[in-house]
C-alpha positions as CSV (number, residue, x, y, z in Angstrom):
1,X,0.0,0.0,0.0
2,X,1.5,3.4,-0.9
3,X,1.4,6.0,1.7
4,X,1.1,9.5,0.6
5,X,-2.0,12.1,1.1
6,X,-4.7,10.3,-0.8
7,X,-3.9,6.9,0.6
8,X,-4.6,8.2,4.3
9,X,-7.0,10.6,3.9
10,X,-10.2,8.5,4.9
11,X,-8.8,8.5,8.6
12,X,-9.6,11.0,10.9
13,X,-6.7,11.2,13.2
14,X,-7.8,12.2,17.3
15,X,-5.8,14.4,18.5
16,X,-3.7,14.7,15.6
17,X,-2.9,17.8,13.0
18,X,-3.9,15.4,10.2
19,X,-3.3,17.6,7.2
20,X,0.4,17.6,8.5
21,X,0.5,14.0,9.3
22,X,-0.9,13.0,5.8
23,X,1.7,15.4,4.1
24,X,5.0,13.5,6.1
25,X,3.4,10.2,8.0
26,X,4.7,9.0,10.8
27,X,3.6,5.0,10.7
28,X,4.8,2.8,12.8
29,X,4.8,-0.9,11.3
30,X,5.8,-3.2,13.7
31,X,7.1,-3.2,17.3
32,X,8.6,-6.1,19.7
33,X,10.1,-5.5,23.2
34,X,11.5,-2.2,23.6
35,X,11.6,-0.9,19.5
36,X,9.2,-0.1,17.2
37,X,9.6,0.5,13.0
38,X,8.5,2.7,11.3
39,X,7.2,2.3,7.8
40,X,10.8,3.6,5.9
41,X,12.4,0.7,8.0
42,X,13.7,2.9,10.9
43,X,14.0,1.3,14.5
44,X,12.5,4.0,17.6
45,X,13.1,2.8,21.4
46,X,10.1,3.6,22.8
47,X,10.4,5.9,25.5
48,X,6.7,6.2,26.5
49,X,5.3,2.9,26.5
50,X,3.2,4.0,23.6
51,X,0.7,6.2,25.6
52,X,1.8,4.2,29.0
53,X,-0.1,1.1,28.7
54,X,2.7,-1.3,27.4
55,X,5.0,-2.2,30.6
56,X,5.8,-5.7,29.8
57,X,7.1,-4.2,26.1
58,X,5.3,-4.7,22.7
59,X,4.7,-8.1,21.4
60,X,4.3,-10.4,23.9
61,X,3.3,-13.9,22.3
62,X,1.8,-14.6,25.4
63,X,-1.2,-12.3,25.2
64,X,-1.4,-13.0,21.2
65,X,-2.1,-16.3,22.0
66,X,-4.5,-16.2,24.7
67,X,-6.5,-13.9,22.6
68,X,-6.3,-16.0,19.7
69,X,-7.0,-19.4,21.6
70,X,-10.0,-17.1,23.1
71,X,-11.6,-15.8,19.6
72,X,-11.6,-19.5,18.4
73,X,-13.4,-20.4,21.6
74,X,-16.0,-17.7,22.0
75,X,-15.3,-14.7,20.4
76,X,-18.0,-12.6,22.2
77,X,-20.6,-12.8,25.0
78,X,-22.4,-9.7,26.0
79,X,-22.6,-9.0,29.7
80,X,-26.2,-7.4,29.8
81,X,-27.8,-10.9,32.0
82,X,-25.0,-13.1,30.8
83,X,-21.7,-14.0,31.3
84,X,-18.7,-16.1,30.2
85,X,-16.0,-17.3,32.6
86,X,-12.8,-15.1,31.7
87,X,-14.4,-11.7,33.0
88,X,-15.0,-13.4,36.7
89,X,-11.1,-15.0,36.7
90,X,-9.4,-11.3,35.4
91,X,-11.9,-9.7,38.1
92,X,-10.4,-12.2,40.6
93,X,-7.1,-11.4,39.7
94,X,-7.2,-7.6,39.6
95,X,-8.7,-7.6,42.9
96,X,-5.9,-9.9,44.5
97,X,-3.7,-6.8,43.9
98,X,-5.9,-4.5,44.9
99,X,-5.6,-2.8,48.3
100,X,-7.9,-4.0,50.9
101,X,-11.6,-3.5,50.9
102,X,-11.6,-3.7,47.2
103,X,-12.9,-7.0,45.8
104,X,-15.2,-5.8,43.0
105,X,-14.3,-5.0,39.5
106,X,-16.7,-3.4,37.1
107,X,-15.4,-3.6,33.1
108,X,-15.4,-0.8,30.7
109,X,-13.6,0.0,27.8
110,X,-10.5,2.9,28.1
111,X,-9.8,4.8,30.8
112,X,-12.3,7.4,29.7
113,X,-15.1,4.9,29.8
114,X,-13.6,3.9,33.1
115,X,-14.0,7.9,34.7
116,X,-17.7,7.8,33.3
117,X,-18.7,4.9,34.9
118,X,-17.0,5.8,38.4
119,X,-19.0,9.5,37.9
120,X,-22.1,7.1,37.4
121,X,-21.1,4.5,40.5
122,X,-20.7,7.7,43.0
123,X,-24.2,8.8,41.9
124,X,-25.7,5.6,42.5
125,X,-24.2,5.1,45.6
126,X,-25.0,8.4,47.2
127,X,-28.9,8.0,46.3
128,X,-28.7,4.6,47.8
129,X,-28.3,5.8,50.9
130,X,-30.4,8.6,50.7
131,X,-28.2,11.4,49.7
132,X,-28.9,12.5,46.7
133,X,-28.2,16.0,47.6
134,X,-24.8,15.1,46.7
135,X,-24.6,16.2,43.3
136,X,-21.1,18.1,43.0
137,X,-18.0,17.0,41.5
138,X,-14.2,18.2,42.4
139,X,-11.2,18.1,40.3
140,X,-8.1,19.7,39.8
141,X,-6.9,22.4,38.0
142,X,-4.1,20.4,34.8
143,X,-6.2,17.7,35.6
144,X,-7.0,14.9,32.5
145,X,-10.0,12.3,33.3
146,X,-10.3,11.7,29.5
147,X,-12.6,12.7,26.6
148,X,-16.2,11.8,27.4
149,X,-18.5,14.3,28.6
150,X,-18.0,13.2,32.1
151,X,-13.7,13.3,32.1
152,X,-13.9,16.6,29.6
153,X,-16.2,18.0,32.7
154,X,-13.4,17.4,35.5
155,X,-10.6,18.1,33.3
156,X,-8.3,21.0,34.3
157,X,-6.6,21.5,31.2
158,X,-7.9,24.4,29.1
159,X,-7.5,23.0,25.5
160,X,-9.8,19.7,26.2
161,X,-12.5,22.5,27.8
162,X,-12.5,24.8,25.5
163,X,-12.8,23.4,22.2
164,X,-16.2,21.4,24.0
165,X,-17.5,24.0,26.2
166,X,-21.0,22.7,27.2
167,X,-20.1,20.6,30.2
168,X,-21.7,18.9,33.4
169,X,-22.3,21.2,35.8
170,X,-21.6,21.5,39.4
171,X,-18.2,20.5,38.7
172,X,-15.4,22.5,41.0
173,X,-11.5,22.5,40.8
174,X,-8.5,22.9,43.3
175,X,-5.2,24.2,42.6
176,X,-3.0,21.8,40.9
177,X,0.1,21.4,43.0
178,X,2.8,22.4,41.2
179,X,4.9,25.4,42.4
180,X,7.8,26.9,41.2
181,X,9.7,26.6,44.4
182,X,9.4,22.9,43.5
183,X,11.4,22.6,40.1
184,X,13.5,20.0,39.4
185,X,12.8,17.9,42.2
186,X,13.1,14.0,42.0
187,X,10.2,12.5,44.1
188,X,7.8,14.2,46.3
189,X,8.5,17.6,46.9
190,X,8.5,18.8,50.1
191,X,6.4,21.6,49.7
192,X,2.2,22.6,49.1
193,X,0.4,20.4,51.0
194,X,-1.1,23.2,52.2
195,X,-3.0,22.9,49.2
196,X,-4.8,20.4,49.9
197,X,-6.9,22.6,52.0
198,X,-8.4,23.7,48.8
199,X,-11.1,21.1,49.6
200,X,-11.9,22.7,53.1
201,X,-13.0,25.8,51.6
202,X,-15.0,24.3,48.6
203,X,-16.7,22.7,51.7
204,X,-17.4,26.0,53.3
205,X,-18.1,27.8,50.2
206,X,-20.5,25.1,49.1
207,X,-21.4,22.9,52.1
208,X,-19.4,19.7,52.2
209,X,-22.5,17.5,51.9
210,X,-23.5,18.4,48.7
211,X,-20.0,17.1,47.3
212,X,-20.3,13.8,45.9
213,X,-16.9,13.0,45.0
214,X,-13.0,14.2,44.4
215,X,-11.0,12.8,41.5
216,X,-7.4,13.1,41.9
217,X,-4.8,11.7,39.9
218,X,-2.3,10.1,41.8
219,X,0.2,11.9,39.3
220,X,-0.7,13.7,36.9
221,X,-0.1,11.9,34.0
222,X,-0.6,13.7,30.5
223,X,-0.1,17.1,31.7
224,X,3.2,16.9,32.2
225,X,4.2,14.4,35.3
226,X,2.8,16.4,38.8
227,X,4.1,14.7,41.8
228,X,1.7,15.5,45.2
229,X,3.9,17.0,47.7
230,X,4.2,15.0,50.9
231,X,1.2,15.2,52.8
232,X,-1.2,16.0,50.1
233,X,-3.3,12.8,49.0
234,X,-3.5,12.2,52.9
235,X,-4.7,15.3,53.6
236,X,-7.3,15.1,50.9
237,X,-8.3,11.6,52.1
238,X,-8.7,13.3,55.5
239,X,-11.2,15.8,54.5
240,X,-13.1,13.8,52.4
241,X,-13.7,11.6,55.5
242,X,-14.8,14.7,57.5
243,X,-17.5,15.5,54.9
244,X,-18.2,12.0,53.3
245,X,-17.0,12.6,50.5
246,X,-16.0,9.8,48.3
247,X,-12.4,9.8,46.8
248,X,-11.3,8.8,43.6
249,X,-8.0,8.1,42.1
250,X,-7.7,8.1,38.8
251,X,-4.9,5.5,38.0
252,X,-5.3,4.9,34.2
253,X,-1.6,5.7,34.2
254,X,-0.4,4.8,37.6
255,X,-2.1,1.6,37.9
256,X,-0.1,-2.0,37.0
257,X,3.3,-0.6,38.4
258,X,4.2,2.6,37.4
259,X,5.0,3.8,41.1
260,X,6.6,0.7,41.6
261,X,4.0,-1.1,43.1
262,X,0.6,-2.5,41.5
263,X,-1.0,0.7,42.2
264,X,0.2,4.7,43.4
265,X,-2.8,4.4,46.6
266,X,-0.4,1.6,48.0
267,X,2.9,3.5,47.1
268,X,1.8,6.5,48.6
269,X,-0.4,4.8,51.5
270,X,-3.6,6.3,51.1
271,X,-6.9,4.3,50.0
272,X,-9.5,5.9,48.2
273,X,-12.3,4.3,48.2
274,X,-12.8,3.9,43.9
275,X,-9.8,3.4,41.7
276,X,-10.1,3.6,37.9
277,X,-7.3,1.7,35.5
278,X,-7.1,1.1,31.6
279,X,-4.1,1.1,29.4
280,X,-1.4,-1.3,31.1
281,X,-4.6,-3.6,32.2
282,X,-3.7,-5.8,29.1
283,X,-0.6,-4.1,28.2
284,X,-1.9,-2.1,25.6
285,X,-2.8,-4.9,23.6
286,X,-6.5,-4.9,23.2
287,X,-9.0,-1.9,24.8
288,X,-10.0,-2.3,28.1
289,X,-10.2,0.1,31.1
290,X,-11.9,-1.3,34.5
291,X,-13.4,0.7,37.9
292,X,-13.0,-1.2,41.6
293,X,-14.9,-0.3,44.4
294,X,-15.0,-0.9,48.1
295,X,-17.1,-3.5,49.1
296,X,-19.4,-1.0,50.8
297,X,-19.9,1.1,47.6
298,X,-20.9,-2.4,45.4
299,X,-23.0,-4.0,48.5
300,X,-24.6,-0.3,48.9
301,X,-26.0,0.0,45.4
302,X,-26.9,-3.6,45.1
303,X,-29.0,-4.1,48.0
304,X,-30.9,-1.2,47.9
305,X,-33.1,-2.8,44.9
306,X,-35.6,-5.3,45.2
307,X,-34.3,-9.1,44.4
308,X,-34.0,-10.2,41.0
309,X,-33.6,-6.4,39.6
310,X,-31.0,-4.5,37.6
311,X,-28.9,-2.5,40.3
312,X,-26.9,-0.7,38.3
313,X,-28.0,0.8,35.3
314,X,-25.1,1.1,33.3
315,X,-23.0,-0.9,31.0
316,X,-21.4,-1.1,27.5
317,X,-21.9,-4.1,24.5
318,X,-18.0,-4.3,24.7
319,X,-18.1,-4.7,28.7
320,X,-15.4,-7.7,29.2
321,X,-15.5,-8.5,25.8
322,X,-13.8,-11.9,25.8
323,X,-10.8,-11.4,24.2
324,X,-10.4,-8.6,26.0
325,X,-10.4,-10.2,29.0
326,X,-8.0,-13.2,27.8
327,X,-5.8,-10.0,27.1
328,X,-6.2,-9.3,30.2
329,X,-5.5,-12.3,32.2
330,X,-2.3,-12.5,30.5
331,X,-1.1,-9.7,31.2
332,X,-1.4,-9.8,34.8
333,X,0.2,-13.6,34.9
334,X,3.4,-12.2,32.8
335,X,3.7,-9.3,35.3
336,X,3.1,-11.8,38.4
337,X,5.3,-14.2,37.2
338,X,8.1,-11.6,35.5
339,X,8.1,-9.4,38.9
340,X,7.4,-6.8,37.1
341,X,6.4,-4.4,39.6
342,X,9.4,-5.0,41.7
343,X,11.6,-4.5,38.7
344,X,10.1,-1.2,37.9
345,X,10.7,-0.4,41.7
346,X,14.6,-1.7,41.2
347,X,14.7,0.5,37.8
348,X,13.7,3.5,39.0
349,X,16.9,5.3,40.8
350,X,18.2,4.5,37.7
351,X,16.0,6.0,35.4
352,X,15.4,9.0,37.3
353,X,19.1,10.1,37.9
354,X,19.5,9.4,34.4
355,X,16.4,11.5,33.1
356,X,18.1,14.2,35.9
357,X,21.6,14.3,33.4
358,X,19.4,16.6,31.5
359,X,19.2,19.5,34.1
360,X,22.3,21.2,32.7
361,X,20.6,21.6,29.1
362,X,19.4,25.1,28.2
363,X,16.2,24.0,26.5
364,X,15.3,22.2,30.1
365,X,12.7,24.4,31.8
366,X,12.1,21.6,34.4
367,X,12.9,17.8,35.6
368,X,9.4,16.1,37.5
369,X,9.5,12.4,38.2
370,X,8.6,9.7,40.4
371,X,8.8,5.9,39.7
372,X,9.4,4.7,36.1
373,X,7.5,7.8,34.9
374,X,9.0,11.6,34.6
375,X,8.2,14.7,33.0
376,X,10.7,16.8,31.4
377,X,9.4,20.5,30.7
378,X,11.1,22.6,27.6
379,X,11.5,26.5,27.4
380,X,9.1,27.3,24.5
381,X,10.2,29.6,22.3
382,X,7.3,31.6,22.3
383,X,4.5,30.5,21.2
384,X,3.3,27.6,24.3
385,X,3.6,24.1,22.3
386,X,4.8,24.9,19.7
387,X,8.5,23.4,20.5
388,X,7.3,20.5,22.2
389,X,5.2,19.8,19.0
390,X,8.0,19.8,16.9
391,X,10.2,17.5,19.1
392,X,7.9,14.8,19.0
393,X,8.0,14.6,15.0
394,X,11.9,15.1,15.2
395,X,12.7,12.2,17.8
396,X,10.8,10.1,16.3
397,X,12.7,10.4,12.9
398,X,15.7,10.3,15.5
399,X,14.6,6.7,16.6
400,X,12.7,7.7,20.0
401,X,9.2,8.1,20.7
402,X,8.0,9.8,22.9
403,X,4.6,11.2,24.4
404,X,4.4,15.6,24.7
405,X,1.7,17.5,25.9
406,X,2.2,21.3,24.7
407,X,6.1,21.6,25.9
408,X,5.8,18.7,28.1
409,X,7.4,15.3,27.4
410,X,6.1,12.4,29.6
411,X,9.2,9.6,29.8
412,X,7.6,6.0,31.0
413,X,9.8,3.5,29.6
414,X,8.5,-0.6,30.0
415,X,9.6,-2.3,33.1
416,X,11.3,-4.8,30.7
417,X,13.9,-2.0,30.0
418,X,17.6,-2.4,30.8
419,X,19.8,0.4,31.9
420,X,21.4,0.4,28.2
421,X,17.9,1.4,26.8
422,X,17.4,4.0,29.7
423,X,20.5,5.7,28.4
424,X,19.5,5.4,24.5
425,X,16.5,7.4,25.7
426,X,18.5,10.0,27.4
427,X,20.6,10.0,24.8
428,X,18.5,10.6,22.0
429,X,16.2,12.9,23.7
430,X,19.5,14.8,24.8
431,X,20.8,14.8,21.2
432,X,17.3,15.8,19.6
433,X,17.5,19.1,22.0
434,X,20.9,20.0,20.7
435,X,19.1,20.4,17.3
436,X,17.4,22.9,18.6
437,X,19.6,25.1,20.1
């Protein structure tokens, strides 16, 4: 097939500038482990686990398999009053790794699926018990809860707003915590906790009990890597308990190791009491995104109906679609068995001092990172984006890909990396920047 302008021009790219795209294409043809090719034969490392969900690296024959045993088997079963038995085992499993109470698991599609539904299970709960007065949201200012109506609602980053500007109401948003007292700092910073205390005076302003929810990312992924100071998420879970408010974590991109443990509530040693996931749930391999509950969230919504009626109205035709599932189981059996989790722990001193070599470059505005994930922030050159945009099309032609938001890159190699393909990151990243001077 010839690529060129007419040959592409049926696909409407998301979030793409596809009459730039069509004119020089960036295709990627095949990928295995740690590389990917592009379609001129060119070999990128991929410094981004494509958009985060491919920790175990790119072609794993083991999840090939179990999803093509699976479509031979039963290639799809819808979930709306029936079942099959692969959702109930990669339920089982998730919630094994799941911090305590959570042992229920409902299936969506992508993480912004996943932020729907949990908008949806907080509503449900709350009238449940009887308090249905609870209809305000909080987010976060930089915040990104995807691209349905529900994740562009919370989101704090302008662009996502603005371009759909009838939203949900009743939606409120804190202070991000990013300062510029905190630049370059590896880990937690030390400072703003304080700003936490953003939720105490939504309270006041608003009256806590007619907050339903906060959704908080862990970190925040795509706009740029924010770390929570020290302090923060337990201060948050603190108020939220004061006021009876439920808390959220969104961990699309935290969840399945990034933080160096299955999920950033358990790094950081604060429970919410729903966590959403997607992306690394099958390693990228085939669309899924998931929401876990407490038990007293699912028990709350299921027995306030009558017997032998639908609790929950809610629910997609892909919900645990098969070989989605299949993906999913083994995925989690190639991280259990392959310690991946631990390895991403062991790696991470490592890949942060080496991201960290880049402090000293002029085009480095800042270093954020925790984990195997880091943001690296580049001086624009006047016009916001514009530079980071640009960088992105020139490392990949470079041999590296990797994920930018405006002048933000977002580093998150695969656990399966060695230190050699942490430093042909760096070093590529390093050398596209010199290009630029």
């Amino acid at each position: 097939m010839p690529f060129d302008v007419n040959s592409l021009e049926n696909h409407w790219m998301p979030f793409s500038a596809n009459r730039e795209f069509k004119a020089n294409p960036r295709l990627v043809v095949k990928s295995e482990g740690m590389y990917c090719w592009d379609y001129k034969g060119g070999k990128l490392i991929d410094g981004s686990s494509g958009l985060f969900c491919c920790p175990a690296g790119h072609g794993r024959t083991e999840i090939a398999e179990a999803v093509y045993k699976q479509m031979l088997e039963n290639d799809y079963t819808p979930h709306f009053q029936l079942g099959h038995p692969g959702s109930f085992e990669l339920a089982e499993r998730i919630s094994r790794i799941l911090p305590d109470p959570f042992n229920h698991v409902f299936f969506v599609n992508s993480g912004s699926e996943s932020v729907e539904t949990a908008m949806k299970i907080v509503m449900a709960y709350h009238r449940a018990r009887g308090q249905s007065q609870r209809l305000r949201f909080v987010s976060r200012e930089r915040a990104y809860h995807g691209v349905n109506m529900g994740g562009v609602s919370l989101a704090g980053m302008v662009k996502n707003r603005e371009s759909f500007p009838v939203t949900l109401p009743n939606i409120v948003t804190m202070r991000h915590t990013m300062t510029p007292e905190q630049a370059f700092t590896k880990g937690q910073p030390l400072t703003g906790v304080e700003m936490a205390d953003d939720l105490t005076r939504i309270c006041e302003t608003y009256g806590g009990s007619t907050i339903a929810a906060v959704f908080i990312e862990p970190i925040a992924g795509s706009t740029g890597t924010i770390v929570p100071p020290i302090g923060y998420l337990e201060r948050v879970r603190e108020i939220c308990d004061e006021h009876d408010i439920l808390l959220v974590f969104d961990e699309v991109i935290t969840g399945f190791g990034r933080t160096g443990q299955a999920f950033a509530s358990q790094t950081y040693g604060v429970t919410p009491d729903i966590i959403t996931m997607a992306k690394a749930l099958t390693n990228g391999a085939i669309p899924m995104g998931a929401v876990a509950v407490r038990d007293e969230i699912y028990e709350t919504v299921t027995n306030a109906s009558p017997d032998n009626a639908i609790e929950f109205f809610h629910g997609y035709t892909y919900s645990a679609h098969p070989a989605a599932c299949a993906a999913g189981i083994a995925t989690q059996k190639i991280y259990e068995e392959d310690g991946l989790f631990q390895r991403a722990h062991d790696m991470s001193d490592y890949f942060l001092d080496a991201v960290w070599s880049l402090k000293d470059h002029p085009l480095v505005a800042d270093l954020r990172g925790f984990g195997m994930m880091a943001g690296i922030e580049i001086n624009h050159d006047g016009v916001g984006g514009r530079r980071g945009t640009q960088l992105q099309k020139d490392m990949f032609w470079n041999g590296l890909h990797v994920k930018f938001t405006g002048d933000n890159a977002i580093l998150a190699p695969a656990f399966v990396a060695e230190r050699s393909h942490i430093d042909e990151i760096v070093d590529k990243f390093r050398k596209t920047l010199d290009q630029h001077l």
